[in-house]
N, C-alpha and C positions, 0 to 999 in steps of 0.2 A: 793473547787473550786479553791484555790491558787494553787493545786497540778494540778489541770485541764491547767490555764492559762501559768502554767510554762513550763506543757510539750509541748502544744503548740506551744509560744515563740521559747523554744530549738530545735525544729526540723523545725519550720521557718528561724531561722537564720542561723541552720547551712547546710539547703539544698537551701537558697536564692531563698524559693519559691512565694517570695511577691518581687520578682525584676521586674523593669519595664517591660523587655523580656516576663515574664510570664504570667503578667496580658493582656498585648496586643495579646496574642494567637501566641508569633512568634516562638516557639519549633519546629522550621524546619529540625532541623537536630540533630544527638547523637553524643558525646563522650567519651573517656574509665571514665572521670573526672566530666560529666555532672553531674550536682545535689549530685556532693559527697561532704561531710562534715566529720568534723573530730566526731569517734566513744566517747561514755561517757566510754567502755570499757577501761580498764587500764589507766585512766585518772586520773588528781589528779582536784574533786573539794573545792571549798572552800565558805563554809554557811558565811556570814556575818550576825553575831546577831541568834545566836540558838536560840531562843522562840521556841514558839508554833508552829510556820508556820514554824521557821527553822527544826524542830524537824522531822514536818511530811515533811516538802523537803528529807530530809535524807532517811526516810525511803523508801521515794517513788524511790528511787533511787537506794537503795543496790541489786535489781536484776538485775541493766545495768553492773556488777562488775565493779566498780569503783574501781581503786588503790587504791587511800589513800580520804579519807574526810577527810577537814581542816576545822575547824570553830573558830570563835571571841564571845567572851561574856564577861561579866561582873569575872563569876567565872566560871570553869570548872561545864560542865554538865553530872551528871551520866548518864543521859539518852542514849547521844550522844556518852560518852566514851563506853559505854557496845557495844557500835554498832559498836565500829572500829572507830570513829573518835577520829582526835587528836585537842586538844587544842592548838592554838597558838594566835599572836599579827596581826593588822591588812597588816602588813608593810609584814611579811613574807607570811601571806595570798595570798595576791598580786601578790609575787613574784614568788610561786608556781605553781597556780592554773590554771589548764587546764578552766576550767567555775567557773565564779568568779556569785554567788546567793546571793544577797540583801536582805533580810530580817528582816532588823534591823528597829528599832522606829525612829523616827524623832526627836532628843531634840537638844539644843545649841550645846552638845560635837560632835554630830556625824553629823550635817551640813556639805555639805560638805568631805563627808567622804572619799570618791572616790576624789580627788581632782586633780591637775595636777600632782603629783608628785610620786603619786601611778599611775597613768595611765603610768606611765612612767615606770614603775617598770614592767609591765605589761610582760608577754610571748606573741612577735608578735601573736601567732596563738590565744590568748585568747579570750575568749565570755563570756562580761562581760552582767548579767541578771539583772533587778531593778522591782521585784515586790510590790517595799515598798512604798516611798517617793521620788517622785522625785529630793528634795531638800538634798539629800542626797549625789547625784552625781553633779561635778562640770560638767555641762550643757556644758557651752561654750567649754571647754577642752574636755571634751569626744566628740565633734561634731570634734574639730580638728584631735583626733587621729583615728576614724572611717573614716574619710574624705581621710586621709592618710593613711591608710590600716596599720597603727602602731599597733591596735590592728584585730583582726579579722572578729568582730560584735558587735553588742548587740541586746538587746531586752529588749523595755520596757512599762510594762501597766501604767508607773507613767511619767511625766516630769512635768515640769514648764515655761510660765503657764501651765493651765489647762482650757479649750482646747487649744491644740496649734496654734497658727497664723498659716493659710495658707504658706505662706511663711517663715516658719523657718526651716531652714537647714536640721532638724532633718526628713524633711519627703523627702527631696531629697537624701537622701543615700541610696542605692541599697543596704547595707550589717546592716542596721537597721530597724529592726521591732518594730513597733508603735502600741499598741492597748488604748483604749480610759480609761484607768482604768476602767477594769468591774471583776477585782480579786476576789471582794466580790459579784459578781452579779448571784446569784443562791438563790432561793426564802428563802431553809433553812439556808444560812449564815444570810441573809439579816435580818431572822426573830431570830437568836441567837443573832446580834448586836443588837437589841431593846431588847433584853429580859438580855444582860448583862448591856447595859445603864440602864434599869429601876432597876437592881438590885443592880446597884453601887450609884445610888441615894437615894436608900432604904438605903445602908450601910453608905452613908455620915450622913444619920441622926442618927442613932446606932452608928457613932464613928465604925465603922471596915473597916478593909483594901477593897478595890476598888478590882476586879477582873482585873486581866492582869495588874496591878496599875503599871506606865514607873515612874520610879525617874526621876525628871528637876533636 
């Protein structure tokens, strides 16, 4: 379903088919430019946080021929290497990356992670994706540089709060797409999340490692 929610997102942002224009029925007229967006073709992206979700993001992707995949993690992933991506640090991630994909855990280090200063680092044309945690992206900052066409887009099923105020920025931008986090909302995720909580409760009493278990 994350692979569902993602392609979504990526082809809403990058054809700006959730702008005011389009929802009010006023497609009165065409141009050479209308509805175009930039190709995943020869593009350079970049996974933040290979896991599981990052893993299958990657693969859902290698038929759009992607240039290069870039991803961040703890340690280098065979998985991810055998597929053509490279390992690197978050700071050049940023710096590269045609579509910057969030996928990483929520803990104290990676708060924040997207911050001001990465957003800056950013490639004007980039489209930056957060199907993780909203608290992961510095909110107020990413609302300035989308606001000011610094970066290109986003799209996100996560923010903070959760729901968002009527009135928060984030749903006035014409070049951000908002979905209510429903990433996990297909009946067979929904039923694997209760079936790993019941089985990492099983294992706390056994004394064995948790499934998916995030170091704090």
């Amino acid at each position: 379903m994350y692979r569902q929610i993602y392609n979504f997102i990526y082809i809403d942002v990058i054809k700006y088919v959730s702008t005011p224009v389009s929802c009010r029925g006023e497609w009165k007229s065409w141009a050479p430019n209308f509805m175009c967006g930039p190709a995943l073709q020869n593009s350079t992206v970049g996974i933040v946080g290979c896991g599981r979700i990052g893993l299958s993001v990657l693969e859902k992707l290698i038929p759009y021929k992607v240039s290069k995949f870039l991803y961040t993690s703890r340690s280098k992933k065979p998985e991810a290497d055998k597929r053509g991506a490279e390992h690197t640090n978050i700071d050049d991630l940023c710096k590269q990356s045609d579509f910057i994909i969030i996928t990483s855990a929520l803990t104290p280090d990676t708060h924040h992670l997207i911050n001001r200063a990465r957003l800056e680092s950013m490639k004007p044309g980039a489209i930056l994706i957060n199907t993780s945690r909203g608290q992961l992206v510095d909110q107020e900052a990413l609302i300035d540089f989308i606001a000011d066409i610094r970066i290109r887009g986003a799209g996100l099923d996560v923010m903070y709060p959760e729901p968002l105020p009527l009135d928060s920025p984030l749903l006035q931008l014409d070049n951000c797409v908002i979905l209510p986090h429903i990433g996990s909302a297909q009946i067979e995720t929904r039923q694997e999340m209760a079936r790993i909580t019941a089985q990492n409760i099983i294992n706390t009493f056994h004394n064995k490692p948790m499934i998916y278990e995030v170091p704090l």
